[in-house]
C-alpha positions as CSV (number, residue, x, y, z in Angstrom):
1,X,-23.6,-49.9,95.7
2,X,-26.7,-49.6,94.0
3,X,-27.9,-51.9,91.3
4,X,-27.6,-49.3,88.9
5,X,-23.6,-48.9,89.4
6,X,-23.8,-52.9,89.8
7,X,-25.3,-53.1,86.4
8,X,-23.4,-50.9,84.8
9,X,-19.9,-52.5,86.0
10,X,-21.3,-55.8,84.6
11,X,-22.2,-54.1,81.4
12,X,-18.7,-52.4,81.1
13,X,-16.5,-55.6,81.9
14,X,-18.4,-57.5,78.9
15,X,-17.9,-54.9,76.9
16,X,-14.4,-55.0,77.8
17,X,-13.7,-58.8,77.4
18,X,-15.8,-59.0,74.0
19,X,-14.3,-56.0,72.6
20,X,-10.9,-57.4,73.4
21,X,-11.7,-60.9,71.9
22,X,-12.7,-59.4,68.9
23,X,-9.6,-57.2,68.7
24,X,-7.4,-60.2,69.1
25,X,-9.2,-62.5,66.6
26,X,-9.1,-59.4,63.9
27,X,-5.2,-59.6,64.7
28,X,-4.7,-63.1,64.2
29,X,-4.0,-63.5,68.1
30,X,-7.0,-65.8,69.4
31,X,-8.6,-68.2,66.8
32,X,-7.4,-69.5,62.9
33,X,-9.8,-67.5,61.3
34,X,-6.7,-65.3,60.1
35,X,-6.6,-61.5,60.1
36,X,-9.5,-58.5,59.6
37,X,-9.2,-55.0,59.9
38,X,-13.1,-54.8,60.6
39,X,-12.9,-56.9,63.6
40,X,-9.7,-55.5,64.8
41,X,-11.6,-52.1,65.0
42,X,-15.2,-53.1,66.1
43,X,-13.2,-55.0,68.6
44,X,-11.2,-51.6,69.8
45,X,-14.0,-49.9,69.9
46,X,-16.5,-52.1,71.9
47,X,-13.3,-52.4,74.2
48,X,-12.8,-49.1,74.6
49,X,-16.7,-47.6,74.8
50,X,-17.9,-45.9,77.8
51,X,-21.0,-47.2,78.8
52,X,-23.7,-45.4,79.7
53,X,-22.9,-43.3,76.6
Protein backbone atom coordinates (compact mmCIF):
# COMPACT_ATOMS: atom_id res chain seq x y z
CA UNK A 1 0.00 0.00 0.00
CA UNK A 2 1.31 3.22 -0.78
CA UNK A 3 1.15 6.25 1.34
CA UNK A 4 -1.09 7.79 -0.95
CA UNK A 5 -3.94 5.02 -0.62
CA UNK A 6 -2.80 5.06 3.25
CA UNK A 7 -3.65 8.72 3.44
CA UNK A 8 -6.48 8.73 1.69
CA UNK A 9 -8.21 5.76 3.92
CA UNK A 10 -7.30 7.91 6.94
CA UNK A 11 -8.83 10.88 5.27
CA UNK A 12 -12.05 9.00 4.33
CA UNK A 13 -12.65 7.29 7.89
CA UNK A 14 -12.55 10.89 9.52
CA UNK A 15 -14.68 12.04 7.25
CA UNK A 16 -16.87 9.20 7.93
CA UNK A 17 -16.92 9.40 11.81
CA UNK A 18 -17.25 13.31 11.87
CA UNK A 19 -19.83 13.42 9.25
CA UNK A 20 -21.70 10.81 11.21
CA UNK A 21 -21.28 12.76 14.61
CA UNK A 22 -22.59 15.68 13.18
CA UNK A 23 -25.63 13.80 11.60
CA UNK A 24 -26.48 12.37 14.99
CA UNK A 25 -26.15 15.55 17.00
CA UNK A 26 -28.35 17.49 14.13
CA UNK A 27 -30.91 14.56 15.03
CA UNK A 28 -30.92 14.88 18.64
CA UNK A 29 -29.10 11.35 18.93
CA UNK A 30 -25.52 12.21 20.47
CA UNK A 31 -25.33 15.42 22.70
CA UNK A 32 -28.32 17.90 24.49
CA UNK A 33 -27.85 20.54 22.10
CA UNK A 34 -31.39 19.48 20.66
CA UNK A 35 -32.20 19.20 16.96
CA UNK A 36 -30.80 21.11 13.51
CA UNK A 37 -31.58 20.49 10.16
CA UNK A 38 -28.15 22.23 9.12
CA UNK A 39 -26.09 19.87 11.05
CA UNK A 40 -28.13 16.83 10.18
CA UNK A 41 -27.17 17.63 6.49
CA UNK A 42 -23.60 18.94 6.64
CA UNK A 43 -23.23 15.89 8.79
CA UNK A 44 -24.80 13.51 5.70
CA UNK A 45 -22.83 15.02 3.51
CA UNK A 46 -19.31 15.03 5.11
CA UNK A 47 -20.33 11.33 5.83
CA UNK A 48 -21.18 10.48 2.67
CA UNK A 49 -18.28 12.53 0.40
CA UNK A 50 -15.88 10.69 -1.61
CA UNK A 51 -12.63 11.80 -1.03
CA UNK A 52 -10.35 12.67 -3.36
CA UNK A 53 -13.19 14.45 -5.06
Amino acid sequence: MTVGKALSLVVAAVLLLAGGALALTGMGYLGEGGTSTAWSVIGAALAGSEWPW
